[in-house]
C-alpha positions in Angstrom: 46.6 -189.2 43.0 46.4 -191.9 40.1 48.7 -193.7 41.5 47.6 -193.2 45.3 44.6 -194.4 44.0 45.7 -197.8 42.2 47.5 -198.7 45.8 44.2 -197.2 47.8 42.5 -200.5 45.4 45.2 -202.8 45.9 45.3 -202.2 49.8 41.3 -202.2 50.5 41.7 -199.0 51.5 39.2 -196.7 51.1 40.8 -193.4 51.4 43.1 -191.9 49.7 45.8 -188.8 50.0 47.8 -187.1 47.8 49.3 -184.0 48.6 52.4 -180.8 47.7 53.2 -180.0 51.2 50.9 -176.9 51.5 47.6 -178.5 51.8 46.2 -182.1 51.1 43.3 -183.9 48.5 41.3 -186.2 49.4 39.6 -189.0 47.4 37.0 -190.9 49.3 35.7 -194.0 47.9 33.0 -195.1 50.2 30.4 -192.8 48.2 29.4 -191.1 52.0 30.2 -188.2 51.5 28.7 -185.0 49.3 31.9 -185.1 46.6 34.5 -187.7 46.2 37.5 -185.2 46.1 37.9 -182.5 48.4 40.6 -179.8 49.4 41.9 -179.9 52.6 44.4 -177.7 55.0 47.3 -179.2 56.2 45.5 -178.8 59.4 42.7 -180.8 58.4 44.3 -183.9 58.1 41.7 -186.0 59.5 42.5 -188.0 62.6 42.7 -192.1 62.5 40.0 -191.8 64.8 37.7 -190.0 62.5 38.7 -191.9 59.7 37.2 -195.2 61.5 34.2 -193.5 62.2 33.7 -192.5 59.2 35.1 -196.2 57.7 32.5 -197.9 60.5 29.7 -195.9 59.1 29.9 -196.7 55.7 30.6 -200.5 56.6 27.0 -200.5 58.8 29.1 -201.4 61.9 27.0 -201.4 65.3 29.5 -201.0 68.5 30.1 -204.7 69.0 30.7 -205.7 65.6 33.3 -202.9 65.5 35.0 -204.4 68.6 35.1 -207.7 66.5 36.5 -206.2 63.4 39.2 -204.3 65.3 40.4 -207.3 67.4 44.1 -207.7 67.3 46.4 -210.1 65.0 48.7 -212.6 66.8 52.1 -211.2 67.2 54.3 -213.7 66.1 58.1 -213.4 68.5 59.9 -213.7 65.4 58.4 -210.9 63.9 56.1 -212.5 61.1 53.3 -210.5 59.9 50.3 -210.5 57.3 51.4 -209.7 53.8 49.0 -207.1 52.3 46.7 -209.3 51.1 46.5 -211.8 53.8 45.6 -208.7 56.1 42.9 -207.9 53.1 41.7 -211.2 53.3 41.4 -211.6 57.2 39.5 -208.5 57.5 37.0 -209.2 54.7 36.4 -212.4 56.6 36.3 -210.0 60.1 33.7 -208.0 59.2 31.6 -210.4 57.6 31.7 -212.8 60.3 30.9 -209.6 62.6 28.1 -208.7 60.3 26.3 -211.8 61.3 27.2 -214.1 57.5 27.6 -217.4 58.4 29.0 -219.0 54.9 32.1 -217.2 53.7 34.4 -218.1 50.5 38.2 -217.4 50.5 39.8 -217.8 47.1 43.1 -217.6 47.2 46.2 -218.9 44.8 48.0 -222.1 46.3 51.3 -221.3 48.5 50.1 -217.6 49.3 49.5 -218.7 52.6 46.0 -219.8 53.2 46.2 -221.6 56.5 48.0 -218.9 57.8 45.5 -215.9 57.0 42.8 -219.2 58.5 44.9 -219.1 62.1 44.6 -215.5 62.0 41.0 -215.3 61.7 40.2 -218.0 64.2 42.5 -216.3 66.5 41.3 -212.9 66.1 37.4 -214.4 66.4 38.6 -216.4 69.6 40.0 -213.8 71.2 37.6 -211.3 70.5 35.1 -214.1 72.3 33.0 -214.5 69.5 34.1 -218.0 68.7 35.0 -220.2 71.4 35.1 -223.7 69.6 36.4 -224.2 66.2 36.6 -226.9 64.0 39.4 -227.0 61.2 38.5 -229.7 58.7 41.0 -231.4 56.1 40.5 -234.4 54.1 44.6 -235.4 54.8 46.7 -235.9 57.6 49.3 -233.9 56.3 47.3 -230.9 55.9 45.9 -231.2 59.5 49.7 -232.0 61.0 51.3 -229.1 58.9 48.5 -226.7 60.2 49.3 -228.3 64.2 52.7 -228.0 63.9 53.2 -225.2 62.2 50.7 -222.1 61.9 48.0 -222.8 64.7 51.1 -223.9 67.3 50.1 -220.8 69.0 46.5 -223.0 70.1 49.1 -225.5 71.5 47.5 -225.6 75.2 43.7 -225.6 73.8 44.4 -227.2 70.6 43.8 -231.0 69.8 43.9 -233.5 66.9 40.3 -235.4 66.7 40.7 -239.2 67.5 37.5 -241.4 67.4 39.2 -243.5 69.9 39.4 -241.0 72.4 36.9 -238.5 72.7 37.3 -235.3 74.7 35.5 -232.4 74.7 37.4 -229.7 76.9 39.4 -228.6 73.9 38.7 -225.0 72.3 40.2 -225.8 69.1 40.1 -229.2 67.0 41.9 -230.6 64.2 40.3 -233.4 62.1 39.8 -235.1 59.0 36.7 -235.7 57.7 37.1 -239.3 57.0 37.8 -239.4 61.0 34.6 -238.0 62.1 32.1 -239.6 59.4 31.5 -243.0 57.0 29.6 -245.4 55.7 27.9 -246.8 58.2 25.7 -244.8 61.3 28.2 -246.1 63.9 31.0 -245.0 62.2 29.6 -240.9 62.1 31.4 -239.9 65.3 30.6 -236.3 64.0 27.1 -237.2 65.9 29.2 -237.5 69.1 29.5 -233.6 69.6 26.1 -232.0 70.2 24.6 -229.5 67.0 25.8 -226.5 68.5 29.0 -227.7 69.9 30.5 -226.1 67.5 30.6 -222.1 66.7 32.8 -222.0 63.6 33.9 -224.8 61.0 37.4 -223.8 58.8 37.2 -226.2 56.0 40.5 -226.2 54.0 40.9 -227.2 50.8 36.9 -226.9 50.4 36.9 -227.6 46.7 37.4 -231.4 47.3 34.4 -232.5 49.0 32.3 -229.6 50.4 31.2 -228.8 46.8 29.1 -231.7 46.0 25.7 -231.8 48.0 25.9 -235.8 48.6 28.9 -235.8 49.9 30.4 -237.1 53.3 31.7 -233.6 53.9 28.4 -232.1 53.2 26.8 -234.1 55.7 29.4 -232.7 59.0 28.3 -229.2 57.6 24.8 -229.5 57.4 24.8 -231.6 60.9 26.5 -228.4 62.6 24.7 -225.5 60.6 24.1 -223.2 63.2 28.2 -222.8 62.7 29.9 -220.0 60.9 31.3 -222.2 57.9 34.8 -220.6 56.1 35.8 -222.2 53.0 38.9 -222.5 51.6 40.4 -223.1 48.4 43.1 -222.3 45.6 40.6 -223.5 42.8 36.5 -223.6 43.7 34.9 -226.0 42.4 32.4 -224.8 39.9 30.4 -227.6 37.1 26.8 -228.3 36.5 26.8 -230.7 39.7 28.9 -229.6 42.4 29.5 -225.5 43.5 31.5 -223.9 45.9 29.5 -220.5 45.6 26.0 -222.3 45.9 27.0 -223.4 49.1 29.4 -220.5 50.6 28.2 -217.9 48.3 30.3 -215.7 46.3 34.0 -215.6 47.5 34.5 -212.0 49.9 38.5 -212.2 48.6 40.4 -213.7 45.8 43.8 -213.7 45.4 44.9 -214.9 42.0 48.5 -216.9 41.1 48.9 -214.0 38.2 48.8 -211.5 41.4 51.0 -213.3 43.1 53.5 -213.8 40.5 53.3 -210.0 39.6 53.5 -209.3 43.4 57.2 -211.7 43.8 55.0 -213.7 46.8 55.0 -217.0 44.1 57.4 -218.5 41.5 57.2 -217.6 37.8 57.7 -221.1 35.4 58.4 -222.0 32.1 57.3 -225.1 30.5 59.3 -228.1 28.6 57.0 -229.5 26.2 57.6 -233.2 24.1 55.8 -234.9 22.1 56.5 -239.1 21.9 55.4 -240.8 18.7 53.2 -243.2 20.0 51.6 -240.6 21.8 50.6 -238.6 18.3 50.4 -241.4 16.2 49.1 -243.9 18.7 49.9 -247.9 18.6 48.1 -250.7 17.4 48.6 -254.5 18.6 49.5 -257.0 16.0 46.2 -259.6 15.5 46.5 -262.0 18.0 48.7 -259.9 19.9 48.9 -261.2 23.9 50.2 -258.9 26.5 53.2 -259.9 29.1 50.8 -261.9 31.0 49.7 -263.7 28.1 46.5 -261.4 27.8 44.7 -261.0 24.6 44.8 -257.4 24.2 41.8 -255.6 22.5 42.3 -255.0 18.8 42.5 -250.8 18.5 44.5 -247.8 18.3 45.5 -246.8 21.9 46.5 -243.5 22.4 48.1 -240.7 24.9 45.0 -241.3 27.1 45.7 -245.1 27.0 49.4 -245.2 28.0 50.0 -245.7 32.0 46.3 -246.1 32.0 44.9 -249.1 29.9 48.2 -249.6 28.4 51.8 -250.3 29.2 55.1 -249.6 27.2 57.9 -249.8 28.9 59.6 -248.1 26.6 58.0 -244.9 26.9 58.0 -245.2 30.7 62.1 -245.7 30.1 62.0 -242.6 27.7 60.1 -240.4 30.1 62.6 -241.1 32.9 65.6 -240.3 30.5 64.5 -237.1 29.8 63.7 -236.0 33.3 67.4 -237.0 34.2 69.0 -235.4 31.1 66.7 -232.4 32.0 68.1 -232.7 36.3 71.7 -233.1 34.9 71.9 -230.3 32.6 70.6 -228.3 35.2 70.9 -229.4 39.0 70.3 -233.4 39.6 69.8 -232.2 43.0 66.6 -230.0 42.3 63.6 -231.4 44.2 61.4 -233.2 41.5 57.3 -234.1 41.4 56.5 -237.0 39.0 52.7 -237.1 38.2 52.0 -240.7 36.9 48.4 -241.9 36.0 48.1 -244.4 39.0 50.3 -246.0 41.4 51.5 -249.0 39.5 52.8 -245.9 36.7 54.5 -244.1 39.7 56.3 -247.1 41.0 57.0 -248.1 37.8 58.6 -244.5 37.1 60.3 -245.2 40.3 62.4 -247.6 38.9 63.0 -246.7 35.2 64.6 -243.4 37.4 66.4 -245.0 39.7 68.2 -247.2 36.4 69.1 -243.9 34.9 70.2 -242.5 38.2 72.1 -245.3 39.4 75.2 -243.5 40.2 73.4 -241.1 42.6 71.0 -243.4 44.0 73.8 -245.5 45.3 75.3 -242.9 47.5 71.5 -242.7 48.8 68.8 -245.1 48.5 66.4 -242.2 48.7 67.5 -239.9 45.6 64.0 -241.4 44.2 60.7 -242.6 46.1 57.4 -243.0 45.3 55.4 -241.6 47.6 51.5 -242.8 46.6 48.8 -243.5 49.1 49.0 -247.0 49.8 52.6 -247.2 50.9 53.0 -247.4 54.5 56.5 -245.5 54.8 54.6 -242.7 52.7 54.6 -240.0 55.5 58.3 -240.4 56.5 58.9 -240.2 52.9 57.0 -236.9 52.6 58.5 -235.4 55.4 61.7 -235.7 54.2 60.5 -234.5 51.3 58.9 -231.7 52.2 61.4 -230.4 54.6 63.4 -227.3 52.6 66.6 -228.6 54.6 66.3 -232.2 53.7 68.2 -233.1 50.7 66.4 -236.3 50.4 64.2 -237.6 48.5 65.1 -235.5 45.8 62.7 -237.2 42.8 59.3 -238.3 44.0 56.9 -239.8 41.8 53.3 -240.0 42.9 49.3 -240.1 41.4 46.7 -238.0 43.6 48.0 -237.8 46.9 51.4 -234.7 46.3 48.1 -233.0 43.8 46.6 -230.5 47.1 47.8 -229.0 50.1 51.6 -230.3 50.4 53.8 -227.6 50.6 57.3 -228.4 49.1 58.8 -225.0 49.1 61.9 -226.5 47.7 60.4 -228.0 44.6 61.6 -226.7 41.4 60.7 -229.3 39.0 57.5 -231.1 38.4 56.8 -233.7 35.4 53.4 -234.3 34.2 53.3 -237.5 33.0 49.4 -237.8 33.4 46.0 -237.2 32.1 44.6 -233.6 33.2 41.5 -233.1 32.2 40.7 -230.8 35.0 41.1 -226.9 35.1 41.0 -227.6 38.9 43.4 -230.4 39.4 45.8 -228.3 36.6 46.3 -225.2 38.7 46.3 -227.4 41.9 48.9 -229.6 40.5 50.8 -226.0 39.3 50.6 -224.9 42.9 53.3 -227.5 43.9 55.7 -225.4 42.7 54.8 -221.8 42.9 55.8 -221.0 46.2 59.3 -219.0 46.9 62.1 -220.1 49.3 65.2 -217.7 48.3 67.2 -219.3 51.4 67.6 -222.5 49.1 67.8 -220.6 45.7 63.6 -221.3 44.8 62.9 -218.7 42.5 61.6 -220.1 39.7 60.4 -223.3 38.5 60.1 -225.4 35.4 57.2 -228.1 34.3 57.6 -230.8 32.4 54.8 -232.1 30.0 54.7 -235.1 28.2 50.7 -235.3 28.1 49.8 -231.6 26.2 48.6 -230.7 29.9 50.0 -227.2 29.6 47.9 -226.6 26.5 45.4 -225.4 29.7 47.8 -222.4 29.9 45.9 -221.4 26.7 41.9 -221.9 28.4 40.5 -218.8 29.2 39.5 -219.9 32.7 43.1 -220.6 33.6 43.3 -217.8 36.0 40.0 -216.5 35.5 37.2 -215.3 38.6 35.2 -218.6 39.6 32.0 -218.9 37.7 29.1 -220.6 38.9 27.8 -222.8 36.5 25.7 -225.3 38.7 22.2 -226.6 37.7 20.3 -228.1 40.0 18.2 -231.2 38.8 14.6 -231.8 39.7 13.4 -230.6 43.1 16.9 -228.7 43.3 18.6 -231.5 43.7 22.4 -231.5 41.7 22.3 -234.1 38.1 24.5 -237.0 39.5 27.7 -237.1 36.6 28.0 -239.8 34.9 30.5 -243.2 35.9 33.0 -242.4 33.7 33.1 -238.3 34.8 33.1 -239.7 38.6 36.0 -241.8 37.8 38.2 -239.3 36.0 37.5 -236.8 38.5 39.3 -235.7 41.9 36.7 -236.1 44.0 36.0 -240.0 45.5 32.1 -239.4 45.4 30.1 -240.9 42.8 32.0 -243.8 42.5 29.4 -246.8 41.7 28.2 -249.6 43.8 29.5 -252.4 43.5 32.8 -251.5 43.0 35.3 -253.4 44.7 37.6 -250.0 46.4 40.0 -251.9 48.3 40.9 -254.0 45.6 45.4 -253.0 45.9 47.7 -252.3 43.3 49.1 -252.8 40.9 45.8 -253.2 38.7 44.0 -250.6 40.5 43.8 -246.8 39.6 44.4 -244.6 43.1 41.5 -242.4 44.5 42.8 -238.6 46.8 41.8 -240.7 50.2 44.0 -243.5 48.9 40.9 -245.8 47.7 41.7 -248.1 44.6 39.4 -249.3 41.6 40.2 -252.1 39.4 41.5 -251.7 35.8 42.5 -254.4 33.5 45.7 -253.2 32.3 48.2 -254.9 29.2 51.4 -254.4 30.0 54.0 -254.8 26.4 57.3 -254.2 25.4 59.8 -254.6 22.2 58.1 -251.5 20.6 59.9 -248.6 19.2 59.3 -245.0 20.9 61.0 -241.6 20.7 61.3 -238.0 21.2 59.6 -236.2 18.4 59.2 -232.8 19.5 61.0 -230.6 22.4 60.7 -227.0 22.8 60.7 -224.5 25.9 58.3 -221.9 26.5 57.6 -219.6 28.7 54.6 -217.8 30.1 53.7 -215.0 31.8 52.0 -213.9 35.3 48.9 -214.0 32.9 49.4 -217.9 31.8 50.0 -216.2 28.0 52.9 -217.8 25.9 55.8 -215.2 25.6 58.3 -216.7 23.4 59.6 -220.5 22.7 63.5 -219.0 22.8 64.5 -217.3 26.1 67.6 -215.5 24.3 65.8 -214.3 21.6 63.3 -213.3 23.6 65.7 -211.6 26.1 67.5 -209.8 23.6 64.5 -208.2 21.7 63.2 -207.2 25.1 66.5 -205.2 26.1 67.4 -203.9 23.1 63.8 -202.4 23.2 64.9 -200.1 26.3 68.7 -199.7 25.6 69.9 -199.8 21.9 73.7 -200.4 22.7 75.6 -201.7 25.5 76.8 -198.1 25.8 73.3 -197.0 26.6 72.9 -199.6 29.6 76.0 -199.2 31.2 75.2 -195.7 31.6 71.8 -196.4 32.7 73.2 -198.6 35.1 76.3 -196.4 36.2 73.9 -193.5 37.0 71.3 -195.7 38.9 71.3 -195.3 42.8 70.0 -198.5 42.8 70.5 -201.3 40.8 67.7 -203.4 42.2 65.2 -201.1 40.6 66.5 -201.7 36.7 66.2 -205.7 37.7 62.9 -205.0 38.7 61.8 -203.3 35.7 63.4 -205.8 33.5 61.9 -208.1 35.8 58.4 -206.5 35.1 58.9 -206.9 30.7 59.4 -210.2 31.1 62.8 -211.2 31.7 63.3 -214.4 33.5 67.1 -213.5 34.9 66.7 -217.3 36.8 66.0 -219.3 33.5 69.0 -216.9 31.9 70.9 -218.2 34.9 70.6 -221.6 34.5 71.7 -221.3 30.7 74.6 -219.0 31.4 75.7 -220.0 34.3 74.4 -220.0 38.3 77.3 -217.6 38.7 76.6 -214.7 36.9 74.3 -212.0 38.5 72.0 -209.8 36.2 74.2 -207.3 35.3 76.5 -209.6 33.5 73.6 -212.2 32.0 72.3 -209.2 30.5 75.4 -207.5 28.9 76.4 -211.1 27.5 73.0 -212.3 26.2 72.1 -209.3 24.8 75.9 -207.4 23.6 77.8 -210.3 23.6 80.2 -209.5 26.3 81.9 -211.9 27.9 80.7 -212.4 31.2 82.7 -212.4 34.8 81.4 -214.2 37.8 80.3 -212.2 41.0 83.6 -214.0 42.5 85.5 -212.7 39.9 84.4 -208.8 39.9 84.8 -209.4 44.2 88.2 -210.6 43.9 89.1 -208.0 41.6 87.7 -205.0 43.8 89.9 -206.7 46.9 93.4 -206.9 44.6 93.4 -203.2 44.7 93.5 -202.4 48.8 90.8 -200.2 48.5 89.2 -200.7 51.7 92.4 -199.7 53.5 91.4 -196.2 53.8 88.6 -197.0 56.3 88.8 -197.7 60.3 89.0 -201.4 61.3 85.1 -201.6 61.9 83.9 -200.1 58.6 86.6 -202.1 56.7 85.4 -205.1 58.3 81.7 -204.6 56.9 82.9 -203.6 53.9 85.1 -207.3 53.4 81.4 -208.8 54.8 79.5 -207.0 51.7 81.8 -207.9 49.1 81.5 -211.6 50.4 77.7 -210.6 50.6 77.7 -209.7 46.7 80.1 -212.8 45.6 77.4 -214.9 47.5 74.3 -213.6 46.2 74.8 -210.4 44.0 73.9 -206.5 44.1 70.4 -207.2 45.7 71.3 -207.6 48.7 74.3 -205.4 49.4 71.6 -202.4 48.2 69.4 -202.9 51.0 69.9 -201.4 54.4 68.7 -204.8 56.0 71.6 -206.5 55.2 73.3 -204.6 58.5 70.9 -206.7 60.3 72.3 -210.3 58.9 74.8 -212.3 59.7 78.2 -211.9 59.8 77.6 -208.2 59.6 75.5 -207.9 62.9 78.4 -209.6 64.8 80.6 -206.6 64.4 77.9 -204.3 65.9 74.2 -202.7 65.5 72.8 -200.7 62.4 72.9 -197.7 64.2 76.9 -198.7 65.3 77.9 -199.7 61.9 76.6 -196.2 60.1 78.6 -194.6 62.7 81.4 -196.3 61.9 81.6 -194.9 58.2 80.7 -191.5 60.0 76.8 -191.2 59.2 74.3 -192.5 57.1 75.1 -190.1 53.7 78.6 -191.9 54.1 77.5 -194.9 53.9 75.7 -194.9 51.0 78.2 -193.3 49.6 80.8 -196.2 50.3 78.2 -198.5 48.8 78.2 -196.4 45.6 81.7 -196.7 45.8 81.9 -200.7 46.2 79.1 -200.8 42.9 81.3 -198.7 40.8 84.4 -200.6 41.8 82.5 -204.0 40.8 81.5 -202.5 37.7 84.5 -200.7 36.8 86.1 -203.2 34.3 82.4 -203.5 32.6 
């Protein structure tokens, strides 16, 4: 029942079942009914329609808002369906909208798939009649075209991308960015074009980047259609003394956490390479007199790691920087998709070409291997693309400022380098986010950061993957405290920025803004100065964000040698293990980063053998090897043609991609296997299921056997 119970809280469910085959308990959470565990016969198992009566009771649900709340998901013909906590997510929003709340929060950790649980709600709410025009609301085109092509295709016939040139109001659902429908000037609000009620719902994705701040040009399309149920979106709310998420929306009906979805497999786990550069600790100091490249006078003081890229160009370190990212790419895979955060866009194509010198070799063969891909270049969204797309091999290095930090999914990245200031918790995990998700198809498992600015050291604040906390304080009359220039500036967000300002002054000498905007910085560029690598060292974290260990072997060891003293004492574990999969997983669960082990050892090498060479010093055989050794001996001759045939297709199955796979019973259903006949065929073939997994015990012991 303890356990029952931890799932019943992990699911949303409220009620909860144990039971020893002669009778049932029950534990009911909704506090309804007289005790909150109960006996029951087996023939008083109570019937799903009795269990929403009872669910609808204790929810306050009238008739119609239960219609609402039960209306049905979109059945996707390939099969895709909620994860558990997309499902929680949708139905918290369900039965909130159907409990007549018109601003609701979703929290939820970047590349869980927020867009996706937003297509399900506006589907379920459109079908269910309850909302028949919706608004989705992005601040980038890539966000909107992503959500178009991809997750809301199903709108296809009643679904259209806002353009002020051409409106037309017969659509049910429309796309839009904000900076499309509002501006500056009164003629420019086309927002105004649409009547106040035009409008039943409002998705607004990625909320924390405008919608927070009450002057904001966001704010102003929300407040205009207010009768609208409002859904906010976001990885990281925004919560300071001026600007709130939750003072707007309210508190958030769902969060989802990155720790959660680490734990949960759903996202990547990372470790972190940290150097230090002298000038960055010790700082530099011009000589008197001292003019820059451009024959500048440059300001007599100490400029430090906050300077460099910003107020203050060495090309040196920039050369340094992009030396170590190759030597990191080539001692690892110089094919690995790569993020470069630079300070501005004059650092990021700068970065460009100190990596395309120490990439020469592989940027002939293709003038793409490194782009900069920043918001003022016009071949920007061809680049992204590209970049974006898992089965593009190019770009493979892209550096950019603001505009990869939200919202861009590159599934494929497995690298990024923070070479700039991050002063924001928000930004931090936003920037994070561009690696966390999981594509197994092109070996994303894992990813690693780079940091050259002491970013990580947010790892460390306790509000790294803490619950949002509302920390606004309104001003006189309730109106927010305006932040200061400098806070405006250094911020994500492109309010605040001061009048007078010239924002279309271009780069280089310009600092970029998320909607590409640009403000002037004087900036000395110098060279001839000495810089180098003073500190390197790898860590790695946990689901939590917490420092586990600087060495991965040591680490790895201590860990295993916790649970099996000798190699004797894991073989046997793992000999006597029906499945294999569930030791990984339990390593998996201490700690163990088998990935990072990988790309130390050796790409090759599957668990099993990473483990018994790290941690007993056995030398290690490749999952080609142990295949090829299992085919020298004929053993498969015993079976009939089809059997033997899936049997070969396993082996090759395991020399591809190791034990995890073969394990599973899904693997009937992938190719080449299903070519030589159904699941239900194949089993047969081997004379029933038992026999089966017995001929995949078999197959394991025969892999193992010279272990």
């Amino acid at each position: 029942m303890q356990q029952a119970l931890e799932y019943g809280m992990m699911l949303d469910i409220p009620f909860i079942y144990s039971s020893n085959g002669d009778g049932f308990i029950e534990h009911d959470r909704t506090g309804m009914s007289k005790s909150i565990e109960r006996e029951l016969a087996l023939d008083e198992f109570p019937s799903p329609q009795n269990l929403w009566e009872r669910y609808s009771k204790w929810k306050g649900f009238t008739e119609q808002q239960s219609k609402i709340a039960t209306q049905e998901y979109f059945v996707d013909p390939s099969g895709k369906e909620p994860r558990y906590y997309q499902r929680i997510a949708i139905n918290r929003v369900m039965e909130t909208v159907a409990q007549g709340q018109n601003r609701v929060l979703l929290v939820m950790a970047t590349g869980v798939g927020k867009t996706y649980v937003a297509f399900q709600i506006i589907w379920r709410l459109w079908k269910a009649g309850v909302k028949k025009r919706i608004l989705f609301l992005a601040d980038r085109n890539i966000l909107v075209d992503q959500a178009k092509t991809n997750d809301f295709k199903p709108f296809e016939s009643v679904m259209t991308k806002f353009n002020r040139a051409k409106f037309d109001k017969s659509y049910e659902v429309y796309l839009a960015l904000y900076q499309s429908l509002t501006g500056p000037e009164e003629s420019q609000k086309a927002y105004k074009e649409f009547s106040r009620d035009f409008f039943d719902m409002i998705v607004i994705d990625e909320c924390h980047r405008g919608s927070a701040a009450e002057d904001s040009a966001w704010r102003e399309i929300l407040e205009y259609f207010t009768g609208a149920t409002q859904i906010g979106l976001t990885a990281t709310p925004k919560e300071t003394k001026y600007v709130s998420n939750i003072h707007y929306f309210g508190e958030p009906v769902y969060q989802y956490t990155l720790r959660q979805g680490i734990q949960d497999g759903f996202l990547a786990p990372y470790r972190v390479v940290r150097i230090d550069i002298d000038r960055d600790l010790a700082g530099w100091r011009p000589e008197k007199g001292q003019k820059d490249k451009h024959g500048n006078l440059i300001e007599d003081r100490v400029y430090d790691q906050k300077d460099f890229d910003k107020n203050l160009v060495i090309d040196e370190r920039t050369e340094l920087v992009a030396r170590k990212v190759t030597e990191f790419l080539q001692g690892t895979d110089p094919m690995s998709k790569t993020i470069v955060f630079c300070e501005d866009i004059d650092h990021a194509e700068r970065m460009r070409r100190a990596l395309i010198n120490e990439n020469y070799e592989l940027y002939q063969k293709n003038n793409k291997y490194v782009v900069r891909i920043t918001g003022d270049s016009e071949e920007r969204y061809a680049g992204l693309d590209d970049f974006i797309t898992a089965s593009s091999r190019y770009p493979v290095i892209a550096t950019t400022s603001k505009l990869l930090t939200t919202g861009v999914d590159v599934t494929t990245c497995k690298l990024i380098v923070l070479d700039s200031t991050i002063n924001s918790m928000t930004e931090f995990k936003q920037i994070i986010g561009r690696g966390t998700r999981v594509n197994e198809d092109y070996g994303k498992t894992h990813f690693s950061i780079m940091d050259f600015k002491k970013a990580t050291e947010l790892f460390a604040d306790p509000d790294f993957d803490g619950d949002p906390v509302q920390v606004y304080e309104p001003g006189e009359n309730g109106n927010p405290v305006p932040p200061d220039i400098e806070e405006s500036l250094d911020d994500e967000e492109t309010e605040g920025i001061p009048d007078g300002i010239n924002i279309s002054q271009p780069f280089p000498e310009s600092e970029e803004m998320p909607d590409g905007k640009h403000i002037p910085r004087l900036k000395h560029y110098v060279n001839g100065v000495e810089v180098r690598i003073v500190g390197e060292r790898v860590q790695y974290y946990d689901a939590h964000g917490k420092l586990i260990t600087e060495s991965l072997k040591d680490y790895t060891i201590k860990t295993i040698k916790k649970e099996y003293r000798s190699l004797g004492d894991f073989l046997k574990k793992w000999a006597g293990s029906d499945r294999k999969q569930a030791i990984i997983e339990e390593l998996r669960e201490q700690g163990i980063f088998f990935e990072a082990l990988a790309d130390e050892v050796g790409r090759e090498y599957e668990p099993f053998d990473l483990i018994a060479h790290v941690a007993f010093g056995q030398p290690p055989l490749t999952r080609k090897e142990r295949a090829e050794n299992v085919r020298k001996r004929n053993y498969f001759g015993k079976y009939g043609d089809s059997a033997r045939m899936v049997m070969d297709a396993l082996l090759q199955k395991y020399a591809d991609r190791g034990i995890e796979d073969i394990e599973e019973m899904d693997v009937l259903k992938l190719k080449p296997i299903s070519d030589i006949g159904t699941p239900v065929e194949i089993i047969q073939s081997f004379g029933g299921k038992e026999k089966y997994i017995t001929a995949i015990k078999e197959l394991e012991s025969l892999l193992y056997e010279s272990a």
